[in-house]
C-alpha positions as CSV (number, residue, x, y, z in Angstrom):
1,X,0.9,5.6,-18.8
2,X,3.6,7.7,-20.3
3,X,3.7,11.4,-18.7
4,X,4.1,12.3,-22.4
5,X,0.4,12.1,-22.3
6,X,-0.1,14.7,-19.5
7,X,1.6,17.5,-21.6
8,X,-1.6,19.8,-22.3
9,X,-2.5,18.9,-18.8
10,X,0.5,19.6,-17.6
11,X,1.2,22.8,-19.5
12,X,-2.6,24.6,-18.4
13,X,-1.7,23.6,-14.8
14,X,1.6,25.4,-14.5
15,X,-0.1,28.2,-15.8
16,X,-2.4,28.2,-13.0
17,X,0.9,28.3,-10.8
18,X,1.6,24.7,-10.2
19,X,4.7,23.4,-10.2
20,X,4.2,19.9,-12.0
21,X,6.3,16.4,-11.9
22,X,4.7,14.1,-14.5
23,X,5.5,10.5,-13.4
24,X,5.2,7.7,-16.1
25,X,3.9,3.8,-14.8
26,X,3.9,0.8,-16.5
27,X,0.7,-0.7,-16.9
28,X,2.0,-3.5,-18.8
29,X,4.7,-5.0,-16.9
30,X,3.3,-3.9,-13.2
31,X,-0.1,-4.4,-11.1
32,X,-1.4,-0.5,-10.3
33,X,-0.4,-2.0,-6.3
34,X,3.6,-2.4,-7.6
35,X,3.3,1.1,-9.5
36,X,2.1,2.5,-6.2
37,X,5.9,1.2,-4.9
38,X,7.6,2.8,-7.7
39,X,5.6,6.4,-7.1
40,X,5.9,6.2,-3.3
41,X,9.9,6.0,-4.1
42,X,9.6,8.8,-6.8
43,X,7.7,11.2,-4.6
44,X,9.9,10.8,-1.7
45,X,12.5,11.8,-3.6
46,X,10.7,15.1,-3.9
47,X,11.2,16.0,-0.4
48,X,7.9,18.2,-0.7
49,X,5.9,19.2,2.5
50,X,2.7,19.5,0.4
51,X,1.8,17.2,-2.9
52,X,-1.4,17.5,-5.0
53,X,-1.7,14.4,-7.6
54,X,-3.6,14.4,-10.7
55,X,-4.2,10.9,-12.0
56,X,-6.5,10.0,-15.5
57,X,-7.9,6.6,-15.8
58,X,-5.6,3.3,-14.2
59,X,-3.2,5.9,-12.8
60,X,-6.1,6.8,-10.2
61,X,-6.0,3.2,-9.6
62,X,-2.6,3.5,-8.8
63,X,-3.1,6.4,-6.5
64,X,-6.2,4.6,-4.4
65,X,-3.0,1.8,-3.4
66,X,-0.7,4.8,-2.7
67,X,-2.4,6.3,0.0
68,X,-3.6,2.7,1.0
69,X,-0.3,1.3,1.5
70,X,1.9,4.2,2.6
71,X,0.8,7.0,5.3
72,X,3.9,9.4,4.5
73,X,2.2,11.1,1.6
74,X,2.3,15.0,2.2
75,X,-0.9,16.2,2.2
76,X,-3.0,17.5,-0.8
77,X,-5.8,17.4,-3.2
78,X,-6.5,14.6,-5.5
79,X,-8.0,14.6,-8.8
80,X,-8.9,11.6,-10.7
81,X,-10.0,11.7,-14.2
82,X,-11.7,9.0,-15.6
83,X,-11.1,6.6,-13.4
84,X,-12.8,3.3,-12.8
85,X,-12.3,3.2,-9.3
86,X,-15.6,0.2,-9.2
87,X,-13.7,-2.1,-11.9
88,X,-13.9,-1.4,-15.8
89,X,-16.5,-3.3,-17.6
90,X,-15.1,-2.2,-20.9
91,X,-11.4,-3.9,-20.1
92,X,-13.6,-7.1,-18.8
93,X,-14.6,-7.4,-22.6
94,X,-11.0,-6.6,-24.2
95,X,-10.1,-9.3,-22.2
96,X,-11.9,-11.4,-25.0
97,X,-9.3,-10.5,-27.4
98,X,-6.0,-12.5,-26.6
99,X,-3.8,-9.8,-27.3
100,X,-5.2,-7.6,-25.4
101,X,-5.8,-9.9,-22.6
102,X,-2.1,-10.5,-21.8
103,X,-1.5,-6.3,-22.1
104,X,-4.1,-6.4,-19.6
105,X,-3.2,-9.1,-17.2
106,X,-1.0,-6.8,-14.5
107,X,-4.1,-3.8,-14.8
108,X,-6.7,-6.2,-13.5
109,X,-5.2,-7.3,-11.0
110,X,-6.0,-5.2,-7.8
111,X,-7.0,-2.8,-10.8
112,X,-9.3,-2.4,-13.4
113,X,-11.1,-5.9,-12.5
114,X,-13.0,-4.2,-9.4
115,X,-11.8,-6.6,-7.3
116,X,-10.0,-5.9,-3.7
117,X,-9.8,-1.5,-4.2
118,X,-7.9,-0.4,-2.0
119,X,-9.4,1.3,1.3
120,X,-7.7,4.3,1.9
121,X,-7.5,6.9,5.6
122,X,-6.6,10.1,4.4
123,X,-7.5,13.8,4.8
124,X,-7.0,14.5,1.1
125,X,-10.0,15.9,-0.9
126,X,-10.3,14.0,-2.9
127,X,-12.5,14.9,-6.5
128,X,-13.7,13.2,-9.5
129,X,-14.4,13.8,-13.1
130,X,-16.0,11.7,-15.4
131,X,-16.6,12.5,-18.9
132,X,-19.7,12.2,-20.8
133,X,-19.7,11.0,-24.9
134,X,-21.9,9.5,-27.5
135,X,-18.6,7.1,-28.7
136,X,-15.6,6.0,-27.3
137,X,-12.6,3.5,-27.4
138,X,-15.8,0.8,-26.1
139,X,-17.1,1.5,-29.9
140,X,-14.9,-1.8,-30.5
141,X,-17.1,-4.1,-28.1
142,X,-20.1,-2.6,-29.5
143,X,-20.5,0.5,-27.1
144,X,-21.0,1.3,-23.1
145,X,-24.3,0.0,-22.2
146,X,-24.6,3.0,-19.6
147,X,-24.1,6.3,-20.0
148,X,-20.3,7.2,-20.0
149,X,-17.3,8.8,-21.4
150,X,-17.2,6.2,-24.0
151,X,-14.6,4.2,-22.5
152,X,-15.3,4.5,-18.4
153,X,-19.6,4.4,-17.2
154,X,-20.0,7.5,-15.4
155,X,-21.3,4.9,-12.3
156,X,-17.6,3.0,-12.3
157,X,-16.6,6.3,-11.5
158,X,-18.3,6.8,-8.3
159,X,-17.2,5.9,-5.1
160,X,-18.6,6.8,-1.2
161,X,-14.9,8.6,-0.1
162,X,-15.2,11.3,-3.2
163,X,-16.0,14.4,-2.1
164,X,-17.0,15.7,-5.2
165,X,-17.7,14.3,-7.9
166,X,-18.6,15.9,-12.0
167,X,-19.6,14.5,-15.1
168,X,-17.4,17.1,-18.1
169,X,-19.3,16.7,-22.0
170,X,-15.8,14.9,-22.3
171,X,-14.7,11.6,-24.3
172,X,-11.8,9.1,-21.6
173,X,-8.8,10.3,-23.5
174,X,-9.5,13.8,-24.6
175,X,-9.9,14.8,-21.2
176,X,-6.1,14.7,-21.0
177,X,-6.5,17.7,-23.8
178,X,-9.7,19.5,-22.7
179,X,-8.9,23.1,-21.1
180,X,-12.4,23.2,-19.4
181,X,-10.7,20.0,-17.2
182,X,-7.5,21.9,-16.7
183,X,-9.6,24.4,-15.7
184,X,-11.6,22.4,-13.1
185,X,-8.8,20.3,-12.0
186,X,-6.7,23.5,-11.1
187,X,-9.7,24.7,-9.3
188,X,-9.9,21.7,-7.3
189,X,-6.5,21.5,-6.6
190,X,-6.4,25.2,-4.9
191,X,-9.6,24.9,-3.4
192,X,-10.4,21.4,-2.7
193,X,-14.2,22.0,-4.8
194,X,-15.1,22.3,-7.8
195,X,-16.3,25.8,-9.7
196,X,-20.4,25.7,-10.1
């Protein structure tokens, strides 16, 4: 993902005080385990004592191999948006499509098949939100057949290690642009919970 994508995101977070490093992956040319590599490098450049990460969609991916593979992370809150930390059922059927397939080769391994998520030991909080819409990106396989945000089931989006986890009247991509999710990511980043 490009961090060109985080802008609004980015913007209502430093606003809230944060000071914010937006970190691009490649999803194409790397698994989510080598994009861990790159952002373990990246962030020890930082040289912080304390790191909160926000992640939408694969990049949470990316984040569960982080703190699986590398114990030196500072400590912090983590909030994933979107993310199919079970597997993606709706990039299982782009795979249909030959195209997208070979874009998606590198994601679904250790990624967005649901196969072999990392295990992770941290103390971060760790906090979820999933969005909830009537259509979506899956509106090109036909739909979700569970309730979702239209690209990402609500259910691929739980896992036993959240601590908290909240469904958002948000479509996958627009939660990148929703200030309600700014608002409850900040929340949860300062707090470690999110507001009733």
């Amino acid at each position: 993902m490009n961090a060109l994508e985080m802008f609004y995101l980015e913007y209502q977070l430093k606003k809230s005080g944060f000071i914010v490093h937006s970190i691009s992956y490649q999803s194409v040319l790397k698994t989510p385990a080598e994009n861990a590599v790159i952002l373990h490098q990246k962030i020890l450049k930082l040289n912080l004592k304390k790191l909160h990460i926000v992640a939408h969609s694969l990049g949470g991916i990316v984040t569960a191999h982080l703190l699986a593979t590398f114990d030196d992370i500072p400590k912090g809150n983590i909030v994933m948006l979107g993310t199919p930390i079970n597997g993606s059922w709706f990039a299982h059927k782009l795979r249909s499509f030959p195209l997208i397939n070979k874009m998606l080769a590198n994601s679904m391994k250790l990624g967005l098949s649901g196969n072999d998520i990392p295990e992770w030991k941290t103390e971060h909080q760790w906090g979820m939100i999933a969005g909830r819409a009537k259509i979506g990106l899956a509106i090109i396989v036909g739909g979700l057949p569970e309730e979702g945000d239209g690209a990402v089931m609500i259910k691929e989006t739980q896992h036993q290690k959240i601590n908290t986890h909240i469904v958002l009247p948000v479509p996958h991509t627009a939660m990148l642009f929703s200030k309600q999710v700014a608002q409850f990511t900040a929340h949860f980043l300062k707090t470690g919970k999110f507001p009733l």
